[in-house]
N, C-alpha and C positions, 0 to 999 in steps of 0.2 A: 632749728626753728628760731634761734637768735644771732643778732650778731655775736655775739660772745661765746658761743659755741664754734661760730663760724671762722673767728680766728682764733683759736686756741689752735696749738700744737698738731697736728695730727689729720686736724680734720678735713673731709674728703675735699676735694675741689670741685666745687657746682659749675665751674668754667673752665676752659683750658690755663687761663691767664691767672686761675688764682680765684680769691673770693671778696678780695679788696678791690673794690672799683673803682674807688678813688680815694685822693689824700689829697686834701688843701689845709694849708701854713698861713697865719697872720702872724707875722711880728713887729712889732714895731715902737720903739723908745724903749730904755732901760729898765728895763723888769725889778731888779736889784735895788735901784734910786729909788723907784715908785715903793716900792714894798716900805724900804727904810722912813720913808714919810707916812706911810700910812697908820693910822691910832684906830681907825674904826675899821671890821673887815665882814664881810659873811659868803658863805657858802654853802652850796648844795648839789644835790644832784636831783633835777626833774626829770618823770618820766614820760611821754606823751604818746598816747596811741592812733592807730590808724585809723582816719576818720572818713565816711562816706562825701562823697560830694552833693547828693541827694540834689541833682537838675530833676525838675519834671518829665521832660521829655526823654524817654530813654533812646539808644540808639539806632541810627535808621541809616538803609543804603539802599536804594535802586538801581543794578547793574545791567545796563544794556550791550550786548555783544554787537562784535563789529560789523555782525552778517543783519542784524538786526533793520528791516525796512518798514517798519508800522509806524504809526503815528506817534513824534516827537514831545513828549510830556512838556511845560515850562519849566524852567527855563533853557531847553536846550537849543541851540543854535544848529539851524542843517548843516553846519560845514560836520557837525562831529561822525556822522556818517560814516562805516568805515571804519571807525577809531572802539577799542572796548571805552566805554562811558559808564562812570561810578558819580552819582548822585550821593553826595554825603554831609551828613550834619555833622562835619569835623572841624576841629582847630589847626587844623596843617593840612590843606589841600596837596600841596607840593611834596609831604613827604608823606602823605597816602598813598601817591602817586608812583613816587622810589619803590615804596614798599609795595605795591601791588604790582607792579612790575615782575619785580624780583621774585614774587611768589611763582607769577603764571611763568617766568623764562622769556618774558616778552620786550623788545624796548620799551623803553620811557613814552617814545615819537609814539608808537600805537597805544598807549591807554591817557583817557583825558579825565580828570576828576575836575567836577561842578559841584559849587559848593552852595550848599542851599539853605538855609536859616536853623542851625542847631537847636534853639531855643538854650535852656542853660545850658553849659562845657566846664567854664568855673577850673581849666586845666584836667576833666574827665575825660573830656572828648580832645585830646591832643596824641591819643596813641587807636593803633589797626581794632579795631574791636567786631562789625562786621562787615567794614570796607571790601576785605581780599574774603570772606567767605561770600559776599554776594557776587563778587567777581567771577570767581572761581568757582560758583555754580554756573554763571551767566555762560562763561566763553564754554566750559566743557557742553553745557545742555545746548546750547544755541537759542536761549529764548532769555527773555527776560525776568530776573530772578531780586526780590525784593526780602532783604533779611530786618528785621524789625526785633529786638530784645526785650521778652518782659523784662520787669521790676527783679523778681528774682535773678533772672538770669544776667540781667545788668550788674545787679551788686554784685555777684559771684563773680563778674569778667574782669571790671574794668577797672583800673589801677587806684588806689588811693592815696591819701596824704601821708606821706613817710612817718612810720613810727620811729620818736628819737630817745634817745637816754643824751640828756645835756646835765655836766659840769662843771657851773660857774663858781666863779672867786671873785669877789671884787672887795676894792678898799676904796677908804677916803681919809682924808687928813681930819686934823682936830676940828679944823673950820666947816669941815663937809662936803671938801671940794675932791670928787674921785681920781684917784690915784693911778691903782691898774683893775684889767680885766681877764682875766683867764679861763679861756673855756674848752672843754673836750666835749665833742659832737660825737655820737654813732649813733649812724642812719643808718635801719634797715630798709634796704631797695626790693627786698623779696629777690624771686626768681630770676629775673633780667632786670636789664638797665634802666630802659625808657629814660627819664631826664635826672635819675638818681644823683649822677657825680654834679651836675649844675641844678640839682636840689640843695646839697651839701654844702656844697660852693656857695652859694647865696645863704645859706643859714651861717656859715663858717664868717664870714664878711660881717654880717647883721648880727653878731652875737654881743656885742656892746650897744645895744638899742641907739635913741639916737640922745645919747651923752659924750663928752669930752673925756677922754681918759689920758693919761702923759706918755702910758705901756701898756700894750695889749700883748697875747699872746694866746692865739686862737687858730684849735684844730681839729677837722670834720674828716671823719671816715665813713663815706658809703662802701654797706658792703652786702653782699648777694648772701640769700639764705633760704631756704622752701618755701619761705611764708609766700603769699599771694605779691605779684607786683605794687611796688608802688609809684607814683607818677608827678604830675605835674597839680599842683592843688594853689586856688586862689590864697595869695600870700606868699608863694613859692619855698616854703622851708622856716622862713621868718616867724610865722606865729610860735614857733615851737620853743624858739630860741628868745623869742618876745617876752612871753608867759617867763624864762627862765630870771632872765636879767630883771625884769619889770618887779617878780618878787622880791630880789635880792635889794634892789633899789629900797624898797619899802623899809626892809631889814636895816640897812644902816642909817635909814631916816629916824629909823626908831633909835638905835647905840648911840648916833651922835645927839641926838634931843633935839633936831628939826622937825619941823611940819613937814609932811611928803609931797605936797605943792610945792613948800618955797625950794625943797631938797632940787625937786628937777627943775626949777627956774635957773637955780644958780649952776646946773651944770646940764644945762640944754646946748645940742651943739649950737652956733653962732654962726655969719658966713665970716667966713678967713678959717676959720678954725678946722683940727682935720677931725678926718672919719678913722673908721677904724684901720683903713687900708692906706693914713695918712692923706688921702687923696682930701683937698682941702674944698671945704663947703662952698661955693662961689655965692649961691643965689640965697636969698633971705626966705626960708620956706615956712616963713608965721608961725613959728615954736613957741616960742615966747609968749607971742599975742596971742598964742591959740591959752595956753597955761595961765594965763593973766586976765581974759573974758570968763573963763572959770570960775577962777577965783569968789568973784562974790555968791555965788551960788555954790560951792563950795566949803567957801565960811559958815552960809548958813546952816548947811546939812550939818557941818560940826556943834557950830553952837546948839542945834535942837537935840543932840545925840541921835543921829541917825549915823547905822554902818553905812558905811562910805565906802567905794572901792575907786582908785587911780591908776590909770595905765596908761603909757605913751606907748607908740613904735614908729618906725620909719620902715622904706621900700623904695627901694630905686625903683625909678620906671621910665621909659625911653623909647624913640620910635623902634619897634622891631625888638631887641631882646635887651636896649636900654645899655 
């Protein structure tokens, strides 16, 4: 029921292949040099649990079989006639389509999935939830079969945001300027995959928030365990790892005797400068200016003693999976 039972010594394998689903590696610049400069350090280990996506609209599928000749709901098109036809509030038309297939033993060419207005998904609705069970009532009865999930039974199905155990290390120099960054991720995926290893993978990436470091050195293990699945969750992996870095920043703003505004002004990444994958920043993505519009409203909250709280992050985003 953890990952940490789940790779210990011994224990069973939940898959043929093992119980580690994946392993992703960042290295990059001298870990050794960065340390040797570093005067200011902190670290921890956070723990983050599985979080609901809570969309309003729960799941919904309308499956029409191919013998089907009654009148054509909107928005279906007469050519689909003929074809098994799944009506779905999903985030992957295309691979509802794989996957429903593959349930019934039927091509691809004979099942057509139409995609009709989800309302939230928020990455809820990116995996089979009642797509292939209204199907697969539809083609066996030969009639038209509409599967709809309560509230309960939505939270009980459908995959959540990966529970992680991240820890970080980070330093900085006398001046404040960061050093390295060092992280271990393990993500519990639960039962199966779903997008567990390119959960990890993008938490694994994103574990230096978006600061300049000289050495990083960061590693993500998704790994399979009883627990309930988990999936695809707005922010993709990153909040988790966000929350992680974002405290520690705080922590050495406080050892070296900076403000925590001016802390991430002076080590906001920049464009030229790299990411944590080295891949270098081309485009000016208003860090700075976002951190410096702040600022006067910021000062004031200090000067009047109000708790304050400060958090950046970044997220890649891109046509298609960016």
């Amino acid at each position: 029921t953890s990952p940490e039972q789940a790779l210990a010594p011994g224990a069973p394998a939940l898959h043929p292949e093992g119980n580690l689903l994946s392993h992703s590696v960042v290295r990059r610049g001298d870990l050794g040099d960065a340390r040797a400069a570093t005067v200011f350090r902190a670290e921890a280990t956070f723990s983050l649990p599985v979080v609901e996506h809570a969309f309003l609209e729960p799941e919904s599928s309308l499956a029409l079989p191919a013998t089907y000749d009654g009148p054509l709901p909107e928005p279906l098109p007469a050519d689909c006639r003929g074809t098994l036809t799944v009506l779905s509030g999903t985030q992957g038309p295309f691979s509802d389509r794989r996957q429903i297939a593959s349930v019934l033993g039927l091509p691809e060419d004979q099942v057509r999935v139409v995609l009709v207005p989800p309302g939230g998904g928020f990455g809820g609705k990116e995996d089979l939830s009642v797509q292939h069970h209204a199907a697969l009532a539809a083609h066996l009865c030969g009639r038209p079969v509409n599967v709809t999930f309560s509230r309960a039974e939505s939270i009980q199905v459908h995959p959540k945001r990966h529970a992680m155990s991240v820890h970080t290390a980070v330093g900085c120099d006398a001046a404040g300027t960061l050093t390295y960054c060092t992280s271990d991720i393990v993500s519990d995926t639960g039962a199966y995959a779903s997008l567990g290893g390119e959960v990890t993978e993008r938490a694994t990436v994103h574990a230096t928030g978006p600061y300049r470091f000289s050495a990083v050195e960061l590693v993500g293990r998704a790994v399979y365990t009883n627990n309930p699945p988990a999936g695809a969750m707005r922010g993709f992996g990153v909040p988790q790892v966000a929350f992680a870095v974002e405290g520690l920043v705080d922590r050495l703003a406080d050892a070296a005797g900076l403000d925590r505004l001016e802390f991430r002004v002076r080590n906001a990444l920049r464009p030229g400068w790299p990411f944590s994958t080295g891949q270098i920043l081309e485009d000016d993505v208003q860090f700075v200016e976002t951190l410096e519009a702040i600022r006067p409203a910021y000062e004031a909250a200090l000067a009047a003693g109000e708790t304050l709280g400060l958090a950046c992050a970044i997220k890649n985003v891109g046509i298609g999976v960016g």
